[in-house]
C-alpha positions as CSV (number, residue, x, y, z in Angstrom):
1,X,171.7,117.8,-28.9
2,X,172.5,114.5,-30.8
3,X,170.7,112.4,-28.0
4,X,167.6,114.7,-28.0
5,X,167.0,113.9,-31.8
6,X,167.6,110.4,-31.4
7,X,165.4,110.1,-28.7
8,X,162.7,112.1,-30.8
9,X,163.6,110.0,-33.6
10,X,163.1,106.2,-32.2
11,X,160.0,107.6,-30.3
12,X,158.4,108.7,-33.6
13,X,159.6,105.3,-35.1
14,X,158.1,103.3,-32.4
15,X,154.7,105.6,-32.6
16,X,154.2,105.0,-36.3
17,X,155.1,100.9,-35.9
18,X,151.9,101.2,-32.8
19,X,149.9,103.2,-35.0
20,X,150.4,100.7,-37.8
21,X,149.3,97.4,-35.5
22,X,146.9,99.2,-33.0
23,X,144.7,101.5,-35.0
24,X,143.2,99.7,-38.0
25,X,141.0,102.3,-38.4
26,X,143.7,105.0,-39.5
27,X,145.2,102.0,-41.2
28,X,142.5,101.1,-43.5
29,X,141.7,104.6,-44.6
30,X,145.0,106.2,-44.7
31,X,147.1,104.1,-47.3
32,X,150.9,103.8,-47.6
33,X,153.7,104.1,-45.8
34,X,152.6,106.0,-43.0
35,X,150.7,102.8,-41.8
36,X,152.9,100.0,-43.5
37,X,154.3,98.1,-40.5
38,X,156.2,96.1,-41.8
39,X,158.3,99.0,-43.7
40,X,158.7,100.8,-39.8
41,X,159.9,97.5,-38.4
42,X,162.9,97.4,-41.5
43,X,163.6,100.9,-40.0
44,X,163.5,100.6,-36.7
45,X,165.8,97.2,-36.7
46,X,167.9,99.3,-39.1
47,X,168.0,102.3,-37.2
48,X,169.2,100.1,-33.8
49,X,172.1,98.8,-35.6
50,X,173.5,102.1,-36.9
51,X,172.9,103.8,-33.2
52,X,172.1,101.4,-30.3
53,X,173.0,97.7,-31.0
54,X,173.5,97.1,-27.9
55,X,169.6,97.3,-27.6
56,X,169.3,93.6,-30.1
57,X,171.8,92.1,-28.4
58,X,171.5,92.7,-24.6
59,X,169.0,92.3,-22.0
60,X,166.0,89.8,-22.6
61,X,166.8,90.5,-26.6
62,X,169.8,88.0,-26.3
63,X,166.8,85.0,-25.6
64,X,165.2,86.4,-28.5
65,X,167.9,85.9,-30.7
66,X,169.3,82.8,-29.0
67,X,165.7,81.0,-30.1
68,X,166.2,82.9,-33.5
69,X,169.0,80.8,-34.2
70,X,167.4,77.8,-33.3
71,X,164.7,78.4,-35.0
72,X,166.5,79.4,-38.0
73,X,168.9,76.0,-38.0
74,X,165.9,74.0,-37.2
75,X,163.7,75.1,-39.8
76,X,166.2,74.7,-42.4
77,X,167.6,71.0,-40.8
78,X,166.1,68.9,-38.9
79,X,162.7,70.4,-39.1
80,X,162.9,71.3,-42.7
81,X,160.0,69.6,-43.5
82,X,157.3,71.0,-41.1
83,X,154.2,72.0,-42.6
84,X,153.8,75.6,-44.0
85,X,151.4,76.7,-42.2
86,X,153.2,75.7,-38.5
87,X,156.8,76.9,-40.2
88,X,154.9,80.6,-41.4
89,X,153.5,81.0,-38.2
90,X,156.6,80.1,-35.9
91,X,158.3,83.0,-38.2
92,X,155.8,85.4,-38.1
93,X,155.4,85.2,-34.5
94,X,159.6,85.4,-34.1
95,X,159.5,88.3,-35.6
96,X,156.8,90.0,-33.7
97,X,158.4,89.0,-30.8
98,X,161.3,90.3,-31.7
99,X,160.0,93.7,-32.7
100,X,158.0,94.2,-29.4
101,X,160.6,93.3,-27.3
102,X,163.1,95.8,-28.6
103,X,160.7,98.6,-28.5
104,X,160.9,97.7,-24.9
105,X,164.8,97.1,-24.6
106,X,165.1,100.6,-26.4
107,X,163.2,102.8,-23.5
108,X,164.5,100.7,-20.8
109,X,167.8,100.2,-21.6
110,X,168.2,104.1,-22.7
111,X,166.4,105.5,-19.6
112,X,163.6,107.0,-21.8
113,X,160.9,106.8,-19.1
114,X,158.8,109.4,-20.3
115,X,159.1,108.6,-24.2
116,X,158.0,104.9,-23.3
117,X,154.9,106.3,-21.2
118,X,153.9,108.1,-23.9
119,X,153.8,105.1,-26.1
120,X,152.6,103.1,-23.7
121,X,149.1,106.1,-23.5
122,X,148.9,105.8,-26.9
123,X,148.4,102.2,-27.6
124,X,145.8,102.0,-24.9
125,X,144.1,104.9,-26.1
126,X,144.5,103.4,-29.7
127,X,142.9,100.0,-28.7
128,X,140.2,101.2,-26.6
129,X,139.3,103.6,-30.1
130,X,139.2,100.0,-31.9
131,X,136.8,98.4,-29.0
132,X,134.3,101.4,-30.0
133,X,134.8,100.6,-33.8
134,X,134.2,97.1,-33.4
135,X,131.3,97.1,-31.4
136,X,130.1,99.9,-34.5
137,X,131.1,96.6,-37.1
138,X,129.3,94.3,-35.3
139,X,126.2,95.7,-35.6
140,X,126.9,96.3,-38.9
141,X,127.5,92.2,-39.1
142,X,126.6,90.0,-36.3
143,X,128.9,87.6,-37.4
144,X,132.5,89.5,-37.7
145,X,133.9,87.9,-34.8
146,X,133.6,84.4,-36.4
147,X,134.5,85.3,-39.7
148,X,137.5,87.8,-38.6
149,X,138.8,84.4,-36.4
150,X,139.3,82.6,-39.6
151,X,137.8,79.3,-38.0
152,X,135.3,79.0,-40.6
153,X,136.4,81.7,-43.0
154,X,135.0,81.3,-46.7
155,X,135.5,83.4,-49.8
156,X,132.4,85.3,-49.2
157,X,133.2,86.0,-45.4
158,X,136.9,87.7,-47.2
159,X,135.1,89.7,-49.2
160,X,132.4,91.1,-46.0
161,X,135.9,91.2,-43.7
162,X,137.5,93.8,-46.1
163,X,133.9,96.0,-47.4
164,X,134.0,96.5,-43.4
165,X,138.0,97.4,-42.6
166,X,137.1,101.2,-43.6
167,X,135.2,100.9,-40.2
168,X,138.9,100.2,-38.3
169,X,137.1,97.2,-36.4
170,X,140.0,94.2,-34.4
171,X,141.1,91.3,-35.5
172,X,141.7,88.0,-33.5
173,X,145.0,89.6,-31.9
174,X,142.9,92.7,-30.8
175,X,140.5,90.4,-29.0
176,X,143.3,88.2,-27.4
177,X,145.1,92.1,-25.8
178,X,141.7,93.2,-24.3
179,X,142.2,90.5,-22.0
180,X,145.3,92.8,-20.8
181,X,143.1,95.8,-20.9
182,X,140.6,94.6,-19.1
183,X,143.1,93.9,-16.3
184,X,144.9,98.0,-16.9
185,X,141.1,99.4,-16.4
186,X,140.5,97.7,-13.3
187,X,144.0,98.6,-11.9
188,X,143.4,102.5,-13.5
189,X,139.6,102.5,-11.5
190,X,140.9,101.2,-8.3
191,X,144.2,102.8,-8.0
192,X,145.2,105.8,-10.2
193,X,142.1,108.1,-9.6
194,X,139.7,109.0,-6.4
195,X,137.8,111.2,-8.6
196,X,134.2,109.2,-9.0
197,X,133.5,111.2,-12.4
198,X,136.8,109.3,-13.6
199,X,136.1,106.0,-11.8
200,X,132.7,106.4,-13.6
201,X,134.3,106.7,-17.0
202,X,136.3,103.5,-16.2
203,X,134.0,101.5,-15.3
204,X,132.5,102.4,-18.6
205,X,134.9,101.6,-20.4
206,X,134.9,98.5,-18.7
207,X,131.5,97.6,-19.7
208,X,132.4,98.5,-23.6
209,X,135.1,95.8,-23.3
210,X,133.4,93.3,-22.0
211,X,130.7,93.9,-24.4
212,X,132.3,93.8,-27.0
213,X,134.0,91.1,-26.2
214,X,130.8,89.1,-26.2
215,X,129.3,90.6,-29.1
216,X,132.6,89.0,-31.1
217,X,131.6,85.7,-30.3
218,X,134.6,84.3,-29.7
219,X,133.8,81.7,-26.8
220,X,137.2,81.7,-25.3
221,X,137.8,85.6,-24.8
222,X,134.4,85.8,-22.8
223,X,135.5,83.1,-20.4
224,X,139.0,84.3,-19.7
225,X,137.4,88.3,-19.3
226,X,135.1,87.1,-17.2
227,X,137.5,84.8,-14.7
228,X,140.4,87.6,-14.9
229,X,138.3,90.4,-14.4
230,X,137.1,88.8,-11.2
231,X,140.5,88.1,-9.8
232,X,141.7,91.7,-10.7
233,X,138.7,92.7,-8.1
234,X,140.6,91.0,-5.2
235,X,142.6,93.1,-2.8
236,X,146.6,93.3,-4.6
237,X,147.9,94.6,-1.3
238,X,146.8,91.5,0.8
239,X,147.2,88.8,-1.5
240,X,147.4,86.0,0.5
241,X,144.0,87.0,1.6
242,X,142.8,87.0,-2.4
243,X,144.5,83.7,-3.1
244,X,142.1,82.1,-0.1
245,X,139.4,83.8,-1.5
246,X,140.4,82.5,-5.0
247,X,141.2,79.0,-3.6
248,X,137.4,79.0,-1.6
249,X,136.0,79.9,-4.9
250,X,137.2,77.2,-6.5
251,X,136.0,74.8,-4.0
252,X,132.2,76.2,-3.8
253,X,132.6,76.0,-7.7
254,X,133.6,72.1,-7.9
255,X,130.7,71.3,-4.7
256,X,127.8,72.7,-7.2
257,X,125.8,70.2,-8.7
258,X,126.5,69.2,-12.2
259,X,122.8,70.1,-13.2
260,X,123.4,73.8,-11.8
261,X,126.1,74.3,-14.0
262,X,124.0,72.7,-17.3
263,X,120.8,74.8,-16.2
264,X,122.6,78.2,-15.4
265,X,124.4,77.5,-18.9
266,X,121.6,77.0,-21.0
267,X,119.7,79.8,-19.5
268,X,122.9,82.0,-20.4
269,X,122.4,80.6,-24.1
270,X,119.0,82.0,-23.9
271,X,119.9,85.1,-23.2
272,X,121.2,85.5,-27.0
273,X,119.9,84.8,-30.3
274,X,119.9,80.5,-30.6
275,X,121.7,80.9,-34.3
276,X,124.5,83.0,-32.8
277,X,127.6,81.2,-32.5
278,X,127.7,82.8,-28.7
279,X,124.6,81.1,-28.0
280,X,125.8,77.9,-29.8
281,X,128.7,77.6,-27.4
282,X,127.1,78.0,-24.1
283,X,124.3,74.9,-25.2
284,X,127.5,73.2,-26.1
285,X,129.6,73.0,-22.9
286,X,126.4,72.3,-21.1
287,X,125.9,69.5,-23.3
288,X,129.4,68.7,-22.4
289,X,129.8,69.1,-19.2
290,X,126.4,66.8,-18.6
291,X,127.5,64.0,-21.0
292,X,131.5,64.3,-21.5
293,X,132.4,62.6,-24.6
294,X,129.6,59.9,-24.5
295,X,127.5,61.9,-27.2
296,X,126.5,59.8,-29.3
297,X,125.0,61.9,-32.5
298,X,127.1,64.6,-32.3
299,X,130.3,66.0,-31.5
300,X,130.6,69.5,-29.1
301,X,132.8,72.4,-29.5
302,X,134.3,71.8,-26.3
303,X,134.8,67.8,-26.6
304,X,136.5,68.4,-29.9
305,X,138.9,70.8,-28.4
306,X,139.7,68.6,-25.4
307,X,140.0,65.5,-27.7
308,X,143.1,67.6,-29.7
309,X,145.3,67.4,-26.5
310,X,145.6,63.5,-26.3
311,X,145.9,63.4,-29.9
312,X,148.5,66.2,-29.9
313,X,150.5,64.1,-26.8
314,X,150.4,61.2,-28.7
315,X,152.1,62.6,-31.8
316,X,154.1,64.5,-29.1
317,X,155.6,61.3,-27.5
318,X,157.0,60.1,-31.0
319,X,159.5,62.5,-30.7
320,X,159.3,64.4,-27.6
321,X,162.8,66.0,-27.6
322,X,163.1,67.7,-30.9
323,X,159.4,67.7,-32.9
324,X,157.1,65.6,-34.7
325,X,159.2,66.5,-37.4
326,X,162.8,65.8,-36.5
327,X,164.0,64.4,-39.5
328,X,160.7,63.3,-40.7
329,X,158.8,63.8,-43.9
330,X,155.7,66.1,-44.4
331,X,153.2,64.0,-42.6
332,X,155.1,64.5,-38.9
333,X,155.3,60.8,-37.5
334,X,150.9,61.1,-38.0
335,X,150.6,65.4,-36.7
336,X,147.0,66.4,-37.5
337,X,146.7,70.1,-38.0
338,X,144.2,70.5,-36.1
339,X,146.1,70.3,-33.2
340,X,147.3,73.9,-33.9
341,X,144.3,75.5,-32.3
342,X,145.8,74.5,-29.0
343,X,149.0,77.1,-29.2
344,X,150.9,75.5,-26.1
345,X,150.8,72.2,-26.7
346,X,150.9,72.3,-30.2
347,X,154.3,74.2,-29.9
348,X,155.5,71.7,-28.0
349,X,154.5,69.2,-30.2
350,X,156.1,70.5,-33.6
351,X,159.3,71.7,-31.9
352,X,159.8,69.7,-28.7
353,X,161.3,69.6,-25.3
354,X,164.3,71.9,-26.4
355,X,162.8,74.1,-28.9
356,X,159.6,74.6,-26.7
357,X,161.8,75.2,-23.9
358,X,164.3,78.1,-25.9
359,X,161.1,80.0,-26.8
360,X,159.2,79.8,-23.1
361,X,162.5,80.9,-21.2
362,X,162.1,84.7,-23.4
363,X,158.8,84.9,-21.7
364,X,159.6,83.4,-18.8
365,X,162.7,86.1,-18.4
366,X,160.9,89.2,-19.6
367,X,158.3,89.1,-16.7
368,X,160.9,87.9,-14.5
369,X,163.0,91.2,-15.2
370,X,160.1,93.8,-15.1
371,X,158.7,92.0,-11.7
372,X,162.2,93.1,-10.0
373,X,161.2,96.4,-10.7
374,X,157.6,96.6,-10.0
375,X,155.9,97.2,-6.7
376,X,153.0,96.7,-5.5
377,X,149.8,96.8,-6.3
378,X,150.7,97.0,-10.1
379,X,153.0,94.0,-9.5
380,X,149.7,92.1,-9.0
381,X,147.9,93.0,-11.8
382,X,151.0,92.8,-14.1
383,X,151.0,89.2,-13.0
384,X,147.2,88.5,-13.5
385,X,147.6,90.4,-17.4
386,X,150.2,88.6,-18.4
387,X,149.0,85.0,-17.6
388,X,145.5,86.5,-19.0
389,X,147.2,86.5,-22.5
390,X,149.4,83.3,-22.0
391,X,146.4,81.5,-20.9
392,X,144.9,82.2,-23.5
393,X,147.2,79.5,-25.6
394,X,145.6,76.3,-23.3
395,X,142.4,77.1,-25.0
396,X,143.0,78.6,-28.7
397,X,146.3,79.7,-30.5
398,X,147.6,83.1,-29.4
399,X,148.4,85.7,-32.4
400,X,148.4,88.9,-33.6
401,X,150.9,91.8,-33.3
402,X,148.2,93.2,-31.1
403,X,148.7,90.1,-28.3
404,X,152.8,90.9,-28.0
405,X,152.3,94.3,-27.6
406,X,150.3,94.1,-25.2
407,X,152.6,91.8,-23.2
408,X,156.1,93.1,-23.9
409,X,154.9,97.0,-24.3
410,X,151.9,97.7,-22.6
411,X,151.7,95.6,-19.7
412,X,155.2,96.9,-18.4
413,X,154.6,100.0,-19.7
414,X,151.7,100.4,-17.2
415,X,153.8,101.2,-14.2
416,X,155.8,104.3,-15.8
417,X,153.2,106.3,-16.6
418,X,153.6,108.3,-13.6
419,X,156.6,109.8,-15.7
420,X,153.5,111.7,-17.3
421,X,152.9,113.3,-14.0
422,X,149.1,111.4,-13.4
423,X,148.5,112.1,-10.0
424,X,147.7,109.0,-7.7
425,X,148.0,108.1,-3.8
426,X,151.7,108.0,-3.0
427,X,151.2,104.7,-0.9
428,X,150.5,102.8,-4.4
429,X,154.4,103.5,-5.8
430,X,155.7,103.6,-2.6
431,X,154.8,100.3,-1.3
432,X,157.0,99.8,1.9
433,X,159.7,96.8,0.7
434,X,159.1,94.7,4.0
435,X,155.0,94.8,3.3
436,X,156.1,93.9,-0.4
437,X,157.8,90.5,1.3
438,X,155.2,89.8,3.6
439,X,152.8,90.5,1.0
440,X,153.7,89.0,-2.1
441,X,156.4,85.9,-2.3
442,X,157.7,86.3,-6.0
């Protein structure tokens, strides 16, 4: 009796904390505690310590709090004087880390299958809601995507942002996880159903994410849909066949003419409105991709991002082991913050060798664990959502409660929702092991 109301219990905790990060529209028109995340999380953390500690300190939660420690000594040492927006954010993303991942230590660890399908259901269904309210919002305002990224963000944009929250549109972090779900709707349409009304409805929904993902404007979440969307077309089962295909690709993509690339570019550009930011970005990298970093009047989107990686590895190699600022004053031995667009290598920058290293091996470990586990062909695509989302951080920084769900709850969460009875072909979770060998080398 007492294990069936705790299980209850922490499944209606972890539903309220998704609820609060995955469904701004119930957020922003239903206010207090029901939807105050940050109240749930005190709970839930709480509530683990009275009944299952052993969930925060086992499993892949023992990396988590190994780099809290680190983090915790180093921010208050020898990296006391990092700047406050680095410091803020290295916290923030700690604890959302740290939240996600014991959401997913509590259902694994405690055998609650069926509880962490559920969840799993419900954040999916909550985000592809918020893909229908956000395409709503950007009609509404063209320009939400580029104000909600905060890259140019002004006073007035603030003021347009919050007028349109009633509407429940994402936020940067929402557009960084439908990279995830883009991959979990190709898997759903290929695999899970034969029905071709459902397949239909998939591919739909496919469309809407893409779609919307354009109409956000955010250059690097339509270039990443696009490439991972391809590869989650290629046959899981015979993967060494995809990777040759992949590989091929690559070639034919490398042989084409320099001037194809500008021409096809510029024609995608013209396919939008020319004072969209979209359309902005597509004239850009043809612009760059023709004349590198020999332009003369003007600076591209593109070359300014590429120029932040030697300017990041140079104020990288003044202290490569420990930070930039390793006992150094606020100016870290010459960091530019620009460099925190780049989430990767500006990690490794403030925090070094040791510090970057800490933090990578929690990722590194959690997708290591589940991949023991999985079979294939979700094994595949748990692979291609995951490095959809890390990705991501070569590009632009990677944030949002919305992204770590996605990769420490959803993504895993995936392959147990047969534990809600969906029907599917019996060869997909029952992959013999000596195909899986032949197959897949992990």
């Amino acid at each position: 009796m007492r294990k069936q109301f705790l299980s209850r219990y922490f499944f209606i905790l972890s539903f309220l904390i998704i609820v609060s990060s995955t469904f701004p529209l119930v957020k922003a028109n239903i206010w207090g505690i029901f939807t105050n995340l940050l109240f749930w999380s005190i709970v839930w953390f709480l509530s683990l310590l009275l009944f299952y500690p052993k969930v925060l300190f086992s499993g892949i939660m023992k990396y988590v709090i190994i780099y809290g420690l680190y983090l915790f000594i180093a921010l208050n040492t020898f990296l006391k004087n990092m700047d406050r927006w680095n410091s803020e954010t290295l916290i923030w993303e700690f604890y959302q880390i740290a939240l996600t991942i014991s959401i997913f230590n509590y259902f694994i660890l405690n055998k609650e299958f069926h509880y962490y399908a559920k969840i799993t259901k419900y954040s999916i269904v909550f985000l592809i809601i918020t893909c229908f309210t956000t395409l709503f919002t950007t009609f509404l305002e063209p320009n939400y995507g580029r104000m909600v990224a905060g890259t140019t963000q002004t006073r007035i944009d603030f003021v347009i942002i919050t007028g349109l929250s009633k509407y429940g549109a994402g936020n940067y972090g929402t557009m960084i996880s439908y990279l995830g779900i883009l991959i979990i709707i190709v898997y759903f349409m290929r695999f899970i159903t034969n029905n071709i009304f459902t397949k239909i409805i998939f591919i739909f929904l496919l469309l809407i994410v893409i779609y919307t993902t354009i109409r956000m404007q955010i250059y690097a979440n339509i270039i990443l849909a696009f490439l991972f969307s391809f590869f989650a077309f290629l046959n899981p089962i015979k993967l060494k066949k995809s990777l040759l295909i992949v590989f091929f690709t690559f070639i034919l993509i490398f042989s084409i003419p320099k001037s194809i690339f500008v021409d096809s570019l510029l024609e995608v550009s013209y396919l939008f409105d020319e004072t969209t930011d979209i359309s902005k970005k597509f004239r850009e990298t043809a612009f760059f991709i023709n004349y590198g970093f020999d332009l003369k009047e003007t600076q591209t989107n593109p070359s300014q991002r590429v120029e932040r990686y030697p300017i990041l590895f140079e104020t990288f190699m003044r202290n490569p082991f420990f930070g930039c600022y390793f006992f150094a004053d606020e100016t870290g031995r010459g960091y530019q913050g620009e460099g925190a667009h780049l989430h990767w290598m500006n990690k490794l920058t403030i925090m070094g060798i040791i510090g970057f290293i800490i933090f990578s091996l929690i990722i590194f470990k959690f997708i290591q664990s589940n991949l023991k586990n999985f079979k294939l062909p979700y094994k595949y695509y748990y692979i291609l959502g995951s490095l959809s989302i890390i990705s991501y951080g070569i590009l632009k920084t990677i944030a949002g409660i919305e992204t770590w769900i996605t990769l420490f709850i959803i993504l895993p969460g995936v392959y147990y929702l047969t534990f809600l009875n969906i029907k599917t072909e019996n060869k997909i979770f029952n992959v013999d092991e000596q195909q899986n060998k032949s197959s897949m080398d992990l």
